[in-house]
N, C-alpha and C positions, 0 to 999 in steps of 0.2 A: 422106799416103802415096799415093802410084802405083798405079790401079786396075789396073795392066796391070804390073807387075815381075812377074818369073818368078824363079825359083828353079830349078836347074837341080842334080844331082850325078852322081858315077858312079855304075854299078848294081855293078862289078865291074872286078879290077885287068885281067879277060879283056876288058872291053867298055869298058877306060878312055875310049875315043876317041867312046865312043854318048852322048851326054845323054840323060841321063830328068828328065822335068819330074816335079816333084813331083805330088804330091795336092791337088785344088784343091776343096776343101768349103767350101761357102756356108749357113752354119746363119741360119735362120730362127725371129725370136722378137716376139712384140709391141711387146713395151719390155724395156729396163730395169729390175731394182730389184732391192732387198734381200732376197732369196727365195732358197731353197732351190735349184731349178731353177737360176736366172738367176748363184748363187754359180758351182754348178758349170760352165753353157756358161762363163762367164768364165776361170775356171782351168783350164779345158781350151785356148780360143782363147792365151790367154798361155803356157800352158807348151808349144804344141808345138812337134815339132824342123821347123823351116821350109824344112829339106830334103828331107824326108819327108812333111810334110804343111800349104800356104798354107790359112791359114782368111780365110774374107772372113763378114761378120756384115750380115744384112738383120734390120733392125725394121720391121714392118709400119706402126706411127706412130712413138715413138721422138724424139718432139720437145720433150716434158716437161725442164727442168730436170733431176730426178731421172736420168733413163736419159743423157742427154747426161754428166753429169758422172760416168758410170759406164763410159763407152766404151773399151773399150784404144786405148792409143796406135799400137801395133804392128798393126792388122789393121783392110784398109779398110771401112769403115759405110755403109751403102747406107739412108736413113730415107726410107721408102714415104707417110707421114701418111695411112696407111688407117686410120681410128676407126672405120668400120663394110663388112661386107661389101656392105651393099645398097647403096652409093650411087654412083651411076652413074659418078664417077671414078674408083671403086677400078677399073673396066676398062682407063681411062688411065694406071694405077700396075701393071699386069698387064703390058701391052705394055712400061712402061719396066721393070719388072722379069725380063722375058722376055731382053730384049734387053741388059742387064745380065750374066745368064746365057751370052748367046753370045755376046758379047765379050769375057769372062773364060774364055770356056773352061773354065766348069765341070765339073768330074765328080761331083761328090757334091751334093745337094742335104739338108739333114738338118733336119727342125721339130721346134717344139717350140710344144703347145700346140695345140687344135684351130682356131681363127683362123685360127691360122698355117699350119697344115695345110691348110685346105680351102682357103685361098688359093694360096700356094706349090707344094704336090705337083701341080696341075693342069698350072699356068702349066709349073713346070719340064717334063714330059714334054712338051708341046706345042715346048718349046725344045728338046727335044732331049737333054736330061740324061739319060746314064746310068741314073742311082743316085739314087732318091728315099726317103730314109729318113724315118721318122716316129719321133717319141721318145712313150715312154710310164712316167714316173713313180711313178704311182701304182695305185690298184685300181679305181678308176673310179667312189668313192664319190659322184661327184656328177651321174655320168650317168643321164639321161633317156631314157624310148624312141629320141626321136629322134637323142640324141647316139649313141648304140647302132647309129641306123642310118647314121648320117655316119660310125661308126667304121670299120664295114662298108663302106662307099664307097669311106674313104678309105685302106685295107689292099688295096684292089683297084686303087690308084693307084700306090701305095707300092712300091719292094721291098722291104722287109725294114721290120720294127720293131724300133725296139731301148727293149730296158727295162732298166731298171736291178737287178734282184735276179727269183728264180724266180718266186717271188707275182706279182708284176706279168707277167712273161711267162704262166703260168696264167690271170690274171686275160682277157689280150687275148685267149688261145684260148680259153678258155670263151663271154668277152661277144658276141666274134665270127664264130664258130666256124670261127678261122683253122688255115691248115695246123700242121703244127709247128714244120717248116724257115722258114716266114715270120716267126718271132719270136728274135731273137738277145738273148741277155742279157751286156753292158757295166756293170758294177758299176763306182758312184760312190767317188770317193778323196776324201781331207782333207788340206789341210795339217798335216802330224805336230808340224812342230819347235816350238812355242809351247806346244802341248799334251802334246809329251814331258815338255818340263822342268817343269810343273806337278806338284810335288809330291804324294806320296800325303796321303791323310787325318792328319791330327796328331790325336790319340787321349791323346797326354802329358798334356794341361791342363785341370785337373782345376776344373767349374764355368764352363766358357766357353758362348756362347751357340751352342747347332748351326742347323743352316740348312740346309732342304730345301728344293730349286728346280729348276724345269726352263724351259728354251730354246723357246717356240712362240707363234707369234702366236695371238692370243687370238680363235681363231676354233672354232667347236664342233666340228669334224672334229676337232681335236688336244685336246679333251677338256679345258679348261681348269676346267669346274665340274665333273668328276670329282677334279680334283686340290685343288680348291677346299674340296670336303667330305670327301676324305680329309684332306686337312691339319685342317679342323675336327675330327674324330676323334682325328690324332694330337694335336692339341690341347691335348682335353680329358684326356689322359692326361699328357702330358712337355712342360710348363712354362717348359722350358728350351731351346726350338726353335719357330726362326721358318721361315717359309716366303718364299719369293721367286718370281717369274716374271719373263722375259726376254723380250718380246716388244711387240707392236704388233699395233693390233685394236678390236675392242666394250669398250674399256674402263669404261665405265658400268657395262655388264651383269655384267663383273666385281668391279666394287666394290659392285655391290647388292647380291651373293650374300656376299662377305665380312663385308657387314651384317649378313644374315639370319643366318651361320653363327655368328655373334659373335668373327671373325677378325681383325677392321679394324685392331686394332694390331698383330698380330703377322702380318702376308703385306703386303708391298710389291710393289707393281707396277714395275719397271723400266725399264720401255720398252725402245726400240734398245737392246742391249747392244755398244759397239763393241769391246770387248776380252774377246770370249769365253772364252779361259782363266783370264784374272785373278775373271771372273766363277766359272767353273766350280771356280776355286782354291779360293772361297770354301765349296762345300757340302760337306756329310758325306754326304748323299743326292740322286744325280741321279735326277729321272723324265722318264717319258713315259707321257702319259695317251691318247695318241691313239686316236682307234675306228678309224683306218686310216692304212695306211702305204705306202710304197715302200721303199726304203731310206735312211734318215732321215739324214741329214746330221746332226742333232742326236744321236742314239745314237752318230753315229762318233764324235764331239767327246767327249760323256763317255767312253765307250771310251778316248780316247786320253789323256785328262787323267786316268784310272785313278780314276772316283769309281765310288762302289758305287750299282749302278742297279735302280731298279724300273722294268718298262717293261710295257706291255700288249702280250699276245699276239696280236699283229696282223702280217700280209705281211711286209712282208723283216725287219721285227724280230725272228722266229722264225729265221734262219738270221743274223744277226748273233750273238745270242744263247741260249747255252744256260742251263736254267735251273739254277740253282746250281753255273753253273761261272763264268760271263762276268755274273754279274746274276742279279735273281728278275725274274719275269713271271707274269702275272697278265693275268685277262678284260678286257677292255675293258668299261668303264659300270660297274663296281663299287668303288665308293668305299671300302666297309668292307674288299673284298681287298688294295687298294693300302697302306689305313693299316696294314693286317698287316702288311705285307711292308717297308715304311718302321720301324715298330716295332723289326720283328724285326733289323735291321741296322743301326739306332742303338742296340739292344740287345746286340749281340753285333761290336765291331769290331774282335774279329780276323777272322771270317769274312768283315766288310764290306771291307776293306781286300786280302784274298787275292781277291775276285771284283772287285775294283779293276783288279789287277797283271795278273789274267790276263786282263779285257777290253783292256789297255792293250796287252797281247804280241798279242791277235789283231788290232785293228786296226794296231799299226806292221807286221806281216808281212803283210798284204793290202791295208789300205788308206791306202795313203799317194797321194798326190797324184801322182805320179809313176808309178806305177804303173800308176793309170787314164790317164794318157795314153800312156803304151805299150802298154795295151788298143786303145785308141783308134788310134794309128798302125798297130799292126800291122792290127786289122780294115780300114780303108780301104786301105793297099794292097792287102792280099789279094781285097778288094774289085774294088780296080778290076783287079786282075790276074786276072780270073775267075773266081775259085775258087768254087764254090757254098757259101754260109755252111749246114752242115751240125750244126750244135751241139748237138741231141738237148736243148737248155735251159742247156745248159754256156756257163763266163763264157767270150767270145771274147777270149784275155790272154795264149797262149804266144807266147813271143819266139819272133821269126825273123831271122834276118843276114842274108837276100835283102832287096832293092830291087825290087819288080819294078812293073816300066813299066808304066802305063797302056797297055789297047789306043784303037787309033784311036779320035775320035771317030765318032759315029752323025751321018749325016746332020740339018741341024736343019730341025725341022719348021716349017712358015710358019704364021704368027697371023693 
């Protein structure tokens, strides 16, 4: 594809004869891969309307295998091979990414990941870009003093951050002690239709084997040996229920704990799961053991595939779900709460089955895929059409029927 095709529509049947160039956003990401994060930049770059808004995609390296044979077809790739910030050609990969930017005539600059951030936000304002936004995920369970201070830096580089759920926006103004108006929150969407038609819980067949599982790479932030020794609990109780997990990770570490808990035959490891509904088809109890969250792609999934969820009460899982309407919740790091709450809804499945239906009605009415990309469209034009993103934390997602035009570009600045 042609780094240089424009896109062009009306704004109005009054200004038929004006061309308005679309929205031109250049998302920045490391690599490629099977993540959460890198699901959603993907189905955001693929579904948008390319009249409204051209995506171009920069991998900071992006030369792996894996990310290569993940690229969309439709939106051009710009692969940087920066492995590390310090090395003296990444200055080389700056210039040719600079100048990338002013050829393309970018307006929107948007990262993802601090990498890519402390690279990217720089470079773009020195080009000239408008609109440098930074994404923020998560609650910042992994940062360090000094990530705390880059974060700081890099919110003073940025305009705007965007996070995905309230928690996370709280999270950035507390860590950094950012304005208010500097943090907009853009809630993540799912693919519906696969996970509509996954049928509710069958409760009919009477002596079949149940199966509690949850979706997450087997890394300790998602709490994999809390769910490990709640399932030894439920265990030792109901005979008749295995457990499962779906992920990729420290797999050792997970099957040494299945030893010690005396689980090894009844919890399978899964690995990549590529048909997550047919997967999700399978349980009578989804969880989430995480000690922290954003807003989980994995909760929207059960959600939509209408299974009855135990999830810990953590960041955006807390406004996904209420508790005993949409799912039960429970502390994070307590094993013996979870196996209650797992118990108590293999115990009673009419009530499992009604917190099923109505998690399923609130993500098909807010988060469908489609959705968040007309979050998405309408904040970039509003973007670049001036308007100060004023959100008081509110998700930026009313429709608009204006187009409105990019102002001129800014002068671009010399490297």
């Amino acid at each position: 594809m042609l780094l240089s095709a424009t896109v062009e529509r009306n704004v109005s049947p009054l200004a038929a004869s004006l061309p308005v160039r679309a929205v031109r956003v250049c998302y920045v990401i490391d690599r490629l891969q099977v993540a959460g994060t890198e699901t959603q930049l993907l189905a955001l770059v693929r579904g948008l309307d390319r009249s409204r808004v051209v995506p171009y995609l920069c991998l900071l390296d992006g030369h792996d295998a894996l990310s290569r044979s993940l690229e969309p077809d439709d939106c051009p790739v710009l692969r940087l091979g920066v492995r590390s910030l310090r090395r003296g050609s990444t200055l080389r990969q700056a210039w040719r990414f600079a100048r990338f930017l002013r050829n393309e005539r970018i307006d929107v600059v948007q990262t993802h990941f601090p990498d890519s951030t402390c690279f990217a936000a720089p470079v773009a304002r020195l080009a000239g870009v408008r609109h440098v936004l930074r994404t923020r995920r998560d609650l910042g369970f992994w940062m360090r003093p000094v990530d705390r201070w880059l974060g700081r830096l890099s919110r003073r580089i940025a305009t705007l951050t965007v996070a995905n759920c309230e928690a996370c926006r709280q999270a950035v103004l507390a860590q950094e002690k950012a304005a208010a108006d500097s943090v907009v929150v853009l809630e993540n969407g799912i693919d519906l239709d696969a996970l509509l038609r996954v049928p509710p819980v069958d409760v009919s067949e009477n002596g079949r084997i149940r199966r509690v599982g949850m979706v997450a790479n087997l890394r300790p932030v998602k709490g994999p040996d809390v769910f490990l020794r709640a399932a030894a609990i439920v265990a030792g109780d109901l005979p008749d229920v295995r457990f499962q997990i779906a992920g990729t990770g420290d797999e050792p570490s997970a099957r040494r704990l299945m030893r010690a808990c005396g689980i090894e035959d009844r919890c399978e490891l899964r690995g990549t799961v590529r048909d997550v509904p047919a997967f999700l088809g399978e349980l009578d109890v989804a969880v989430l053991a995480s000690h922290s969250e954003g807003l989980s792609n994995a909760l929207l999934e059960y959600m939509a595939a209408a299974r009855p969820i135990v999830a810990t009460a953590v960041g955006g899982s807390m406004e996904l779900i209420e508790d005993g309407v949409h799912g039960l919740l429970v502390a994070p790091g307590e094993p013996a709460a979870m196996a209650d709450a797992i118990a108590r809804l293999l115990a009673d499945p009419g009530f499992a089955i009604r917190l099923g239906m109505a998690g399923r009605e609130r993500a098909a009415n807010r988060y469908s895929r489609e959705a968040m990309i007309r979050r998405y469209e309408d904040f970039y034009q509003r973007l670049c059409a001036g308007h100060k993103a004023a959100t008081g934390g509110r998700a930026l997602g009313a429709a608009t029927d204006a187009r409105p035009r990019c102002p001129a570009r800014p002068p671009v600045a010399a490297l």
